[in-house]
NUSENU-644351 format. One record per residue: x, y, z of N, C-alpha, C, CB in turn. Coordinates in steps of 0.1 Angstrom, whole numbers, padded with zeros to 4 digits, always signed. Atoms other than C-alpha are relative to their C-alpha. Glycine has a CB too. Example, Ala and Ser with C-alpha at 12.3 -4.5 7.8 and 13.67 -1.06 7.14 Angstrom:
BEGIN
+0009-0012+0000+0123-0045+0078+0009+0012+0000-0010+0000+0012-0009-0011+0000+0137-0011+0071-0008+0011+0008+0004+0005-0014
***
This chain:
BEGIN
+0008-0008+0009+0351-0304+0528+0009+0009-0008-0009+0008+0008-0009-0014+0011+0377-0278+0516+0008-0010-0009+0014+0013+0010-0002+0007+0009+0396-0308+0494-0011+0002-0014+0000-0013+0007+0010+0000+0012+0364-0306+0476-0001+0009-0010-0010+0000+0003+0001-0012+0009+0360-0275+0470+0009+0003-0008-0003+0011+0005-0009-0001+0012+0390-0269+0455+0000-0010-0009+0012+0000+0004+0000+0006+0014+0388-0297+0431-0012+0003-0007+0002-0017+0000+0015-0008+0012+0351-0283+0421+0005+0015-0011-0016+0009+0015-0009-0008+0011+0371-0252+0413+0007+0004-0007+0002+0003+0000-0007+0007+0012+0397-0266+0394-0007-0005-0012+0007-0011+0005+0007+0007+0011+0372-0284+0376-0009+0010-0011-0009-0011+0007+0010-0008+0004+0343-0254+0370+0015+0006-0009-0010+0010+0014-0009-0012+0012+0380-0234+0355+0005-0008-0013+0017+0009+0007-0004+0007+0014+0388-0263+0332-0009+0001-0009+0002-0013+0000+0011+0002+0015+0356-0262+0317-0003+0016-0005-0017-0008+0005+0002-0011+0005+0356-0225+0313+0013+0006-0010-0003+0008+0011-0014+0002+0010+0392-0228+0294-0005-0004-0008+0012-0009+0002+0002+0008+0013+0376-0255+0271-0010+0008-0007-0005-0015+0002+0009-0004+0010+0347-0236+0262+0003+0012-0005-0012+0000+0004-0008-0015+0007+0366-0201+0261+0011-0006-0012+0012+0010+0014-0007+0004+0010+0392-0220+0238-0006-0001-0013+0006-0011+0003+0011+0003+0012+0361-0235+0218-0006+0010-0005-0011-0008+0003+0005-0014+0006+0347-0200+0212+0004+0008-0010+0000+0008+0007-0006-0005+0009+0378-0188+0196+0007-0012-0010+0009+0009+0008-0004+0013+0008+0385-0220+0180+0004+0008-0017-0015-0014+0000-0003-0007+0016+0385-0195+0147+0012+0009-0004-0011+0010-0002-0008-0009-0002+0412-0172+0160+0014-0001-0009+0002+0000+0014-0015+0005+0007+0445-0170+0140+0008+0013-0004-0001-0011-0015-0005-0011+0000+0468-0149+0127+0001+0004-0016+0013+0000+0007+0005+0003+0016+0452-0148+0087-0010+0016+0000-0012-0018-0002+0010-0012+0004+0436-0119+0070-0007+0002-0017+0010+0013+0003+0008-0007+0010+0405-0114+0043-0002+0010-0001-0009-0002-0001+0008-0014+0002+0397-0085+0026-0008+0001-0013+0012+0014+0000+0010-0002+0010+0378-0072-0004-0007+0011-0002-0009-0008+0000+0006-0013+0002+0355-0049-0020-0011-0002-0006+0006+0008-0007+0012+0005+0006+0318-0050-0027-0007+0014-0012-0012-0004+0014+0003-0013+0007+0303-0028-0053-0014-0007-0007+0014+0007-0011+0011+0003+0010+0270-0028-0074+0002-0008-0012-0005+0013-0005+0005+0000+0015+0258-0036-0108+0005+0004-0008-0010+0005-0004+0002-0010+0012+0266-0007-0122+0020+0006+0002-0016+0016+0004-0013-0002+0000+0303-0007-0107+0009+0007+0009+0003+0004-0010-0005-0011-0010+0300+0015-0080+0001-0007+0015-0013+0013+0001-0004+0000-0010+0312+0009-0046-0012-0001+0010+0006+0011+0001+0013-0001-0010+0285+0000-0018+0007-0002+0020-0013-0016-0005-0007-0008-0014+0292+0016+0018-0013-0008+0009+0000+0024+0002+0015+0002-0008+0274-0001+0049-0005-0017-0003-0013+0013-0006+0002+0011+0002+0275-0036+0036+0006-0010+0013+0006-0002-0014-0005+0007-0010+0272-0061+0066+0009-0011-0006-0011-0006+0009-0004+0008+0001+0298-0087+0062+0008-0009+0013+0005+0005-0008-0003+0011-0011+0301-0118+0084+0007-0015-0006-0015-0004+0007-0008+0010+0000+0326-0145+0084-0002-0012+0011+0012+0006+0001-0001+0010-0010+0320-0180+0099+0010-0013-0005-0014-0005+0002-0011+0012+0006+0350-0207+0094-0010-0013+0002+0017-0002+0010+0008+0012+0000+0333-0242+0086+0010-0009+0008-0005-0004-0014-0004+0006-0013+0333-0266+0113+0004+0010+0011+0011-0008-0003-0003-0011-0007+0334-0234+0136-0012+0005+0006+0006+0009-0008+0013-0004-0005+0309-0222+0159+0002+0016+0000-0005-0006+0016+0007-0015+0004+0312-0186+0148+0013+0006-0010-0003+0012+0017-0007-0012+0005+0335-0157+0135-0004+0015+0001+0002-0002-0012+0000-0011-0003+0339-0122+0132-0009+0004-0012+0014+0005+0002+0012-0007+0009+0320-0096+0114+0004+0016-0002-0017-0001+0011-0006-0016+0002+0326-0059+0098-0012+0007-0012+0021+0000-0008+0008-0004+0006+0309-0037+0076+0011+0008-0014-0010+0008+0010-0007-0006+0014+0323-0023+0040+0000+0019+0005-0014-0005-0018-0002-0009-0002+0338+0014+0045-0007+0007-0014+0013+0000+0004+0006-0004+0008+0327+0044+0017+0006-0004-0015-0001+0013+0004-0004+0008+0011+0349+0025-0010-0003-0010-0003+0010-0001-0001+0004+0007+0002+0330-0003-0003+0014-0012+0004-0008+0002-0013-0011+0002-0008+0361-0018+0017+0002-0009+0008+0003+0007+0005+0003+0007-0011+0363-0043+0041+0011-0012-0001-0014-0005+0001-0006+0007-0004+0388-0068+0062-0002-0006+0008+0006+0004+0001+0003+0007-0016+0389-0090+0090+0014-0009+0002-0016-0013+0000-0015+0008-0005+0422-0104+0106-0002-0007+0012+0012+0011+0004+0000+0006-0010+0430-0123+0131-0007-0016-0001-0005+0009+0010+0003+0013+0007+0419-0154+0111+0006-0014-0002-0002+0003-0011-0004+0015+0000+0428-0192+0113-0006-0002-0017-0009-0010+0015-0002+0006+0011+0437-0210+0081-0014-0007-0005+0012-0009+0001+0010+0015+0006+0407-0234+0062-0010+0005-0008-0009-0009+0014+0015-0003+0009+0372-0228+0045-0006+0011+0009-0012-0014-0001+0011-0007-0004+0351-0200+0055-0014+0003-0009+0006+0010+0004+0008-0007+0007+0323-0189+0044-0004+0014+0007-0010-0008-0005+0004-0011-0001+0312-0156+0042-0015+0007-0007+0011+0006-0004+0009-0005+0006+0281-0137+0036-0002+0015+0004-0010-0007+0002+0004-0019+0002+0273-0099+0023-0013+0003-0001+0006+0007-0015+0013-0005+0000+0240-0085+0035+0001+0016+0000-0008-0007+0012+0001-0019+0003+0226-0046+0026-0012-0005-0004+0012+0011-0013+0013-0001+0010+0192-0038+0024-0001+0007-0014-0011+0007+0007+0002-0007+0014+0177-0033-0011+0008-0010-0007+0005+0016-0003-0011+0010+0002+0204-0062-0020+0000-0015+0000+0007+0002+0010+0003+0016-0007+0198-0098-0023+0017-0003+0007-0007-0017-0016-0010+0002-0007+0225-0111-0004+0005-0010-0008-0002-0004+0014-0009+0014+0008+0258-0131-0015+0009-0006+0012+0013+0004-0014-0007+0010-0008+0275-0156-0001+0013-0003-0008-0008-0014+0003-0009+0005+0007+0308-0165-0011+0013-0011+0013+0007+0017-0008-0009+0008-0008+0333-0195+0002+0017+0000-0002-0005-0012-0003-0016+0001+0003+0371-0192+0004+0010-0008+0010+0004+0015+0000-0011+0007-0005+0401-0213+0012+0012+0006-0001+0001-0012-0006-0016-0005-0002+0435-0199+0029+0006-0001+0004+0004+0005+0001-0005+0001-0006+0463-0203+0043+0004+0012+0010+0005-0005-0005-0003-0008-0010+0468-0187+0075+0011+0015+0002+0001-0008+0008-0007-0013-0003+0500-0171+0070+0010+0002-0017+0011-0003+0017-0005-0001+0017+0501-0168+0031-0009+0022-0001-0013-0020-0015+0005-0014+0003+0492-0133+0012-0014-0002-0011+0012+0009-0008+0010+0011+0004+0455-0140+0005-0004+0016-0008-0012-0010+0013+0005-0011+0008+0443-0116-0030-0013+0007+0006-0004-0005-0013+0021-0003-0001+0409-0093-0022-0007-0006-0005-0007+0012-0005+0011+0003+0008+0379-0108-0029-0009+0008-0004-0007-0008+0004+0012-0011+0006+0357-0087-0055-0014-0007+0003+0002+0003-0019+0009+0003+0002+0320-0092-0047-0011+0009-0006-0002-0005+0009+0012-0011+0007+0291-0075-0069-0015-0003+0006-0002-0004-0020+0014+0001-0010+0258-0073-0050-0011+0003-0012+0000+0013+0015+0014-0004+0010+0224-0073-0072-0011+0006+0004-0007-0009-0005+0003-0012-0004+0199-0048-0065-0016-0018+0002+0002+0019-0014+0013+0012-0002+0167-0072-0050-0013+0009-0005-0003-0006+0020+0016-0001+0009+0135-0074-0072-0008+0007+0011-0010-0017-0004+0012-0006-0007+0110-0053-0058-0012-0002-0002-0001+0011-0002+0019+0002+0003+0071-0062-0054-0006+0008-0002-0008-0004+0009+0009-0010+0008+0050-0045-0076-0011+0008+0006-0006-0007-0010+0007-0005-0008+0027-0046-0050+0003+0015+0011-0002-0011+0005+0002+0001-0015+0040-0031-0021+0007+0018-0011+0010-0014+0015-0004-0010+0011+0057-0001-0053-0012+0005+0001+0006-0005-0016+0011-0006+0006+0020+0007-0063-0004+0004+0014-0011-0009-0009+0011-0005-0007+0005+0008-0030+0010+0012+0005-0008-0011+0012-0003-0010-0011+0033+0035-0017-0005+0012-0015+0021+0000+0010+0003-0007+0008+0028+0053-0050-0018+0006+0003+0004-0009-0013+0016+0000-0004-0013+0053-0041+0002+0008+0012-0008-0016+0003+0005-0006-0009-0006+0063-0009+0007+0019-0001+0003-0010+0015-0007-0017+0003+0015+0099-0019-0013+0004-0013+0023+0000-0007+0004-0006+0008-0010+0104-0048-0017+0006+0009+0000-0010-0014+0009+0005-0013-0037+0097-0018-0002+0018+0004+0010-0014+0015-0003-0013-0008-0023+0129-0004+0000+0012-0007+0012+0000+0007+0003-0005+0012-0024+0148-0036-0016+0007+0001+0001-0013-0012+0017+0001+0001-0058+0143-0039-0006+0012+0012-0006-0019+0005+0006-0009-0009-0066+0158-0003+0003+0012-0001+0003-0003+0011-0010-0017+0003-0040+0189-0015-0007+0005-0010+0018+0000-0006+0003-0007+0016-0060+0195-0046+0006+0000-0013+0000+0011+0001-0008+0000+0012-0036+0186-0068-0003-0009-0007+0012-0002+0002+0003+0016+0007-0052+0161-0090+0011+0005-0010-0019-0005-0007-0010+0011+0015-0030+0164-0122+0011-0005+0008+0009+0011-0017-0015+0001-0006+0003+0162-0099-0006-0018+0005+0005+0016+0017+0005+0012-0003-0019+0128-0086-0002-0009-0012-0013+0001+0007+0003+0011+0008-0029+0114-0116+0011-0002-0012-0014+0002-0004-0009+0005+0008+0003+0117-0133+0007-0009+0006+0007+0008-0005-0011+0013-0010+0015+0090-0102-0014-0010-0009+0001+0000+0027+0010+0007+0006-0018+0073-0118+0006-0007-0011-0012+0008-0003-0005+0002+0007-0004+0074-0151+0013-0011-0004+0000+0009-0001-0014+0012+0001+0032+0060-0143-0006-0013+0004+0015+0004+0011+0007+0014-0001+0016+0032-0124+0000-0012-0011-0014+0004+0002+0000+0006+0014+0003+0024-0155+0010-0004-0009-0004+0006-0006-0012+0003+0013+0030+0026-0183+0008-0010+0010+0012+0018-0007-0015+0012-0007+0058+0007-0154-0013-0013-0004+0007+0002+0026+0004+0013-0001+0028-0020-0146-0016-0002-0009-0001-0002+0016+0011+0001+0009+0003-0022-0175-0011-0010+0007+0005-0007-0015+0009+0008-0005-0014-0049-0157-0014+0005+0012+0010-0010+0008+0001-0008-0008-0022-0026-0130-0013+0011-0004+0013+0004+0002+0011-0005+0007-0057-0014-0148-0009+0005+0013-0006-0013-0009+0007-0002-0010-0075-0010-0113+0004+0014-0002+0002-0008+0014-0005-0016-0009-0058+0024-0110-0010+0011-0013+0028+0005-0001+0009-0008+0010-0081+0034-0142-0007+0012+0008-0011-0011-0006+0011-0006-0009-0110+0048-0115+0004+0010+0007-0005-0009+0009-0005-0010-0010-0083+0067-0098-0001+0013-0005+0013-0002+0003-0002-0007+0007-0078+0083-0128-0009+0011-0007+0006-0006-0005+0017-0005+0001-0116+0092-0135+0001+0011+0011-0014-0015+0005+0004-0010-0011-0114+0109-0101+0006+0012-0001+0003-0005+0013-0007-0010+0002-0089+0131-0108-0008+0011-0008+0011-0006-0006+0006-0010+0010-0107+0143-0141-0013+0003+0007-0003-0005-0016+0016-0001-0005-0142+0140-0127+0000+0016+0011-0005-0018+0012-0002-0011-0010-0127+0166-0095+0004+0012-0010+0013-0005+0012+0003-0009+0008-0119+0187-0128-0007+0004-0006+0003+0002-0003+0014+0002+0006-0154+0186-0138+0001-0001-0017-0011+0014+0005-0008+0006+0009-0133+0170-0170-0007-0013-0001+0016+0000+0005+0008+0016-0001-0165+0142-0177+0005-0008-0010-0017-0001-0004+0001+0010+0016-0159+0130-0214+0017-0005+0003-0002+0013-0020-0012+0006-0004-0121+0124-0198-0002-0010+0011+0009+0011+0006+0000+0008-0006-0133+0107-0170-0010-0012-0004-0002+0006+0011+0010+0015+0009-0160+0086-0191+0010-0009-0002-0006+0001-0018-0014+0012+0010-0129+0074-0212+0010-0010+0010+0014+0012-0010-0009+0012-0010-0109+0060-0177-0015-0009+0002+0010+0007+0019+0012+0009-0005-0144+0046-0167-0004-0010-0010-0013+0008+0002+0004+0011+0014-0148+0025-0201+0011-0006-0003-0004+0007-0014-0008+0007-0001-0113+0017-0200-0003-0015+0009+0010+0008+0004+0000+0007-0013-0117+0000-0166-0010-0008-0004-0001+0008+0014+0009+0010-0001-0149-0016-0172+0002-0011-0013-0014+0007+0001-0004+0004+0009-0132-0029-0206+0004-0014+0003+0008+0009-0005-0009+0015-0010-0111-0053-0181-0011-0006+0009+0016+0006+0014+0013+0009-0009-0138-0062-0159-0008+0004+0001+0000-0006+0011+0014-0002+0003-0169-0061-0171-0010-0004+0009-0002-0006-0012+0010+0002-0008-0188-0074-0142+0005+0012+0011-0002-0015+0004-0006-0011-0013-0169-0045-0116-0015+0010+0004+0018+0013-0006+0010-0006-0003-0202-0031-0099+0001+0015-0002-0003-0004+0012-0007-0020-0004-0184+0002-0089+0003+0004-0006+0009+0006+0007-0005-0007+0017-0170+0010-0122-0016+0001-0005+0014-0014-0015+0016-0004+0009-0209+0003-0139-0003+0012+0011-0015-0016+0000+0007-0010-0009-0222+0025-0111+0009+0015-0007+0002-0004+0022-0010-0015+0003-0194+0055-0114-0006+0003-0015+0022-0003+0000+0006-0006+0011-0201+0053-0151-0012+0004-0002+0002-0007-0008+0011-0004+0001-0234+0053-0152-0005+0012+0010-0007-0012+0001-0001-0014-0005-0235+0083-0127+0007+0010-0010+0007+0000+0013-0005-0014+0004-0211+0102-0147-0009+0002-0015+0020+0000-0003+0005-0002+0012-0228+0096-0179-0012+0004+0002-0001-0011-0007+0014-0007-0002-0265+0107-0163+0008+0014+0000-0010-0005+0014-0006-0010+0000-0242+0136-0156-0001+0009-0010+0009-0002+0002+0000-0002+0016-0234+0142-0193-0014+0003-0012+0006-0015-0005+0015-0004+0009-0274+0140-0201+0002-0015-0008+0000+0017-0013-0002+0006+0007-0263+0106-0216-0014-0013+0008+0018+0000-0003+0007+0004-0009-0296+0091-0198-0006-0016-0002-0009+0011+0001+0005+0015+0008-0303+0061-0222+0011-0007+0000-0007+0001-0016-0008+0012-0002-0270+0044-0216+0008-0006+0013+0010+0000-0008+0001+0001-0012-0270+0052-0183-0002-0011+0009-0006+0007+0002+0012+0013-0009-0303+0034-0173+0006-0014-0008-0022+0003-0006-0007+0011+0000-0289+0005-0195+0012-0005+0007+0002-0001-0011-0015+0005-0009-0257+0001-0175-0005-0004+0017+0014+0019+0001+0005+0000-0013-0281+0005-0142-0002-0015+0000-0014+0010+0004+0009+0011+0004-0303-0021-0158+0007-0014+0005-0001+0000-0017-0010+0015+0001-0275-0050-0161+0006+0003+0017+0018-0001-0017-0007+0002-0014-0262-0045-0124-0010-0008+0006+0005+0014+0009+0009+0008-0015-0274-0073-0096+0003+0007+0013+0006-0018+0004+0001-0010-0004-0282-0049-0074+0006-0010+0016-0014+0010-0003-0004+0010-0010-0277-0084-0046+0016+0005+0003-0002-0017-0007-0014+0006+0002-0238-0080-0054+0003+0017+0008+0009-0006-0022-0005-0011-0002-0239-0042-0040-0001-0001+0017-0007+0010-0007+0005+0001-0021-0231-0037-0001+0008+0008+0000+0002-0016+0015+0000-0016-0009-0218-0001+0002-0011+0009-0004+0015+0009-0003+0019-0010+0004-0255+0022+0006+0007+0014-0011-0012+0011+0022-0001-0022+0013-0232+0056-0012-0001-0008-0010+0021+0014-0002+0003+0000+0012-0231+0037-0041-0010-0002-0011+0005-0004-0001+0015-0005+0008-0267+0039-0050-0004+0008+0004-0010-0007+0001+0002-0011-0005-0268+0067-0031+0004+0010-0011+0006+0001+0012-0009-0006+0009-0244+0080-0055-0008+0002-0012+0011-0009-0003+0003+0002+0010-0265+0072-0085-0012+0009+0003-0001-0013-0005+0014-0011-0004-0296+0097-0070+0008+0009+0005-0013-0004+0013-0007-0008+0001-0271+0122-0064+0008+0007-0017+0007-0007+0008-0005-0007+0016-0257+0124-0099-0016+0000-0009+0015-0015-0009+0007-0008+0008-0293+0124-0111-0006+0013+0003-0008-0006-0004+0000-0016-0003-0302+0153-0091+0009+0008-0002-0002+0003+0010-0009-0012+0010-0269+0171-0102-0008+0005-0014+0016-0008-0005+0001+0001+0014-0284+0162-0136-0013+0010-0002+0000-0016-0006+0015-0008+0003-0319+0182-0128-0012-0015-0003+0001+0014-0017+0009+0014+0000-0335+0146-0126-0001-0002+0013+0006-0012-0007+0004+0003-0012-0354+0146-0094-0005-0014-0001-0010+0009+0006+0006+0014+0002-0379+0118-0102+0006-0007-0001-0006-0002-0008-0005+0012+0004-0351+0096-0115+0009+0000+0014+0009+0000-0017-0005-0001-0011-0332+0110-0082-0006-0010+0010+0000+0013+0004+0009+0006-0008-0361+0100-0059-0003-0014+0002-0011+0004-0003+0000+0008+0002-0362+0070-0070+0009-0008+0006-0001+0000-0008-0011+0005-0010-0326+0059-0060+0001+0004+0014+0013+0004-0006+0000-0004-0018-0329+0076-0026-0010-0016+0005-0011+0021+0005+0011+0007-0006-0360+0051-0022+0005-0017+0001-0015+0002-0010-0004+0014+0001-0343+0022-0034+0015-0003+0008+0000-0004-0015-0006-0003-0005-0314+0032-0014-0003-0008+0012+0002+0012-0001+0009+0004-0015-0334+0032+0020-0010-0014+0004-0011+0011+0001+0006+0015+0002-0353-0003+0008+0012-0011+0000-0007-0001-0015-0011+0005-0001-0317-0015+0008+0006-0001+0009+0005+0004-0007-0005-0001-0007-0302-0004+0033-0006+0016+0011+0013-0003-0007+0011-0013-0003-0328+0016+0058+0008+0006+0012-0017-0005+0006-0004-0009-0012-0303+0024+0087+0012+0008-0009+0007-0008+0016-0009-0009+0006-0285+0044+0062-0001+0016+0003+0000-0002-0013+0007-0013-0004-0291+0082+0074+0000+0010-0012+0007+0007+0012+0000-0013+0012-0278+0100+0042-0007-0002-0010+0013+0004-0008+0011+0001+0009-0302+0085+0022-0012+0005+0007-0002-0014-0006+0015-0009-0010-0333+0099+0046+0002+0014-0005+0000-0001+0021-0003-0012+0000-0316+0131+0041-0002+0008-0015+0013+0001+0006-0003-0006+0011-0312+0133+0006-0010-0002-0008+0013-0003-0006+0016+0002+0002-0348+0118-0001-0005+0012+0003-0008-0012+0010+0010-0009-0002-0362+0144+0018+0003+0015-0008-0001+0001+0017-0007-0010+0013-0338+0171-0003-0013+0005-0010+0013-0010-0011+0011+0001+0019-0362+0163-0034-0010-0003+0003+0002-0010-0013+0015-0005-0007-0394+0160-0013-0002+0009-0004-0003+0002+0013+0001-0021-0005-0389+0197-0004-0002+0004-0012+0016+0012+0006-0001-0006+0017-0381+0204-0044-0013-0002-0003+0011-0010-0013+0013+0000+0006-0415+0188-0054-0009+0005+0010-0004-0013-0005+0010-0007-0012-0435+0203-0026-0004-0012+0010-0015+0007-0007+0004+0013-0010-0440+0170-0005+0009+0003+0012+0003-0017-0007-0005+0000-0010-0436+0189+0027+0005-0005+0013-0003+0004+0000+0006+0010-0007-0453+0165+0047+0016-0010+0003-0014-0008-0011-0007+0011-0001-0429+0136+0034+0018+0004+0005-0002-0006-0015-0014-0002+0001-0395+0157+0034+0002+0004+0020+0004+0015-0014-0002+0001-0011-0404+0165+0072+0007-0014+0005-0013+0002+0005-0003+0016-0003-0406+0127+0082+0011-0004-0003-0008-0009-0005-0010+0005+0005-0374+0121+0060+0012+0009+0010-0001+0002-0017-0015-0008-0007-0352+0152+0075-0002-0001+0015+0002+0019-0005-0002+0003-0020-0363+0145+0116+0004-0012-0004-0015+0000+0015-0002+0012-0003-0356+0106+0109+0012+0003+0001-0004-0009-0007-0012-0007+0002-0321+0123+0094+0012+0006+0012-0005+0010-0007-0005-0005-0014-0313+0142+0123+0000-0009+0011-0008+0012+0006+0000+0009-0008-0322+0117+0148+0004-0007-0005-0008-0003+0005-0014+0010+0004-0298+0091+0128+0011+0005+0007+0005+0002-0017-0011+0001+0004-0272+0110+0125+0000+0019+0006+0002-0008-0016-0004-0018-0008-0269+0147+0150+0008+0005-0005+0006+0002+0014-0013-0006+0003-0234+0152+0143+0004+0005-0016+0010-0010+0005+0000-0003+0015-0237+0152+0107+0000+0012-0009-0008-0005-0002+0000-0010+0007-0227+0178+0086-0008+0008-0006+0006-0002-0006+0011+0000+0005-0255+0182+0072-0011+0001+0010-0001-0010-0007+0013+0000-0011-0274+0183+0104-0007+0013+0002+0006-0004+0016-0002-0015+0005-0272+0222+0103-0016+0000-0004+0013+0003-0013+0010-0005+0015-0290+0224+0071-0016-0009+0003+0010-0008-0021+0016+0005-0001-0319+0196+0080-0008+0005+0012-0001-0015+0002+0009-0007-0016-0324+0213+0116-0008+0012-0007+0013+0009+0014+0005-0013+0007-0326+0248+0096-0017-0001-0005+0009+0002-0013+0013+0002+0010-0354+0232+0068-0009-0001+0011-0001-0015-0012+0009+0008-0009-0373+0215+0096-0006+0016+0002+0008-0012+0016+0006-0010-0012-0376+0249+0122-0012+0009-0020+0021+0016+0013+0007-0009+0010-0390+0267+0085-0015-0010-0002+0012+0003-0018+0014+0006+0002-0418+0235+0082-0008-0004+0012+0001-0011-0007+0011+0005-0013-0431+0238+0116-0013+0012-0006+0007+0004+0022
***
């Protein structure tokens, strides 16, 4: 038995020679260097650079110093290739042939700055103007609105944003003008006709209003604020009746909605339909307890017992 084992262990170390040899199969006594720099000429620090010799199951690897700098020694003679990665960077590749124990020039490489998606630009821009908005800062918001625009003209959706801004500066005939822009580009956009036609009952502008109501398929609407919305801006406007109306057609729409019960029964109370604005503000409360508004319909109620 022990004959054996020793030739198993002889054998298990030959093969750990061959494949430790095969590992460094790249090893030598050769040296690349170089220097990566931008576009614009400048130096780039932090650039991964990895070396694999062809026909080679690997190589070494380093990163560019603050001159944008980088070596690797201990290199066997032949083809390598090499590739320079850095985020923000599309990556280069470059191939070189050398002799092992010659004096091999730096290789200059220039790195290009990788295209950016327009998308993924707008939505971080949206989400800091986002935060704006909650700060109160609309112009500081809607001048991210604005650039949007001028970089990506295409980028017309952000119109509405820009309405909100002015609209939150009770700034209408400014916010009309983004709202007519936007619906300029797509003329079937439900939520642009609605916004406009709220802000324009707003304005007293009541006859191009109801035409703008008119032409909407009311089928194509499935969020309840935004008819809600439209009996809201006419009661801003001192238009109950035309209010009442949308609350009703609100709640015919969509009846487990609670802020339409609530805001029906609002303009009950106004016209004296105690009766009805009861039934509207308990259905209200029992929707919806927690509701901000719960307060104010508990209050009305205890005054119409």
């Amino acid at each position: 038995m022990k004959p054996r084992i020793s030739s198993l262990i002889v054998f298990l170390a030959l093969i750990l020679i061959t494949v430790s040899a095969s590992a460094q199969d790249w090893r030598g006594a050769g040296r690349i260097s170089g220097i990566v720099k931008d576009e614009a000429g400048q130096p780039v620090e932090g650039v991964a650079v990895k070396a694999t010799r062809v026909g080679s199951n690997g190589g070494p690897q380093t990163k560019t110093n603050k001159k944008g700098e980088w070596a690797l020694n201990g290199l066997n003679g032949g083809q390598w290739n090499i590739d320079f990665d850095m985020a923000g960077y599309e990556t280069a590749k470059k191939t070189t042939n050398f002799q092992e124990h010659d004096s091999n020039p730096p290789m200059p490489v220039t790195l290009k700055k990788a295209a950016v998606d327009p998308n993924v630009a707008i939505a971080a821009d949206l989400n800091k103007a986002a935060e704006l908005i909650k700060a109160q800062k609309y112009a500081d918001a809607r001048a991210i609105y604005e650039n949007i625009l001028a970089k990506y003209p295409e980028a017309y959706q952000v119109e509405p944003y820009i309405e909100r801004t002015y609209y939150a500066e009770h700034n209408l005939d400014a916010a009309v003008e983004h709202l007519r822009a936007a619906l300029a580009k797509e003329p079937d956009n439900v939520d642009v006709k609605l916004l406009l036609a709220n802000t324009l009952a707003e304005q007293g502008k009541a006859d191009e209003s109801q035409q703008l109501i008119a032409s909407i398929d009311e089928a194509k609407i499935t969020n309840p604020a935004t008819l809600l919305n439209i009996g809201i801006g006419m009661l801003n406007a001192k238009k109950p009746a035309e209010a009442l109306t949308w609350f009703e057609r609100t709640i015919t729409r969509f009846p487990q909605y609670p802020d339409a019960y609530y805001y029906r029964g609002i303009t009950e109370l106004q016209d004296g339909k105690n009766d009805a604005a009861k039934a509207d503000l308990s259905k209200f409360v029992e929707m919806a307890p927690n509701a901000p508004e719960a307060a104010t319909a508990k209050g009305i109620l205890e005054k119409l017992k």
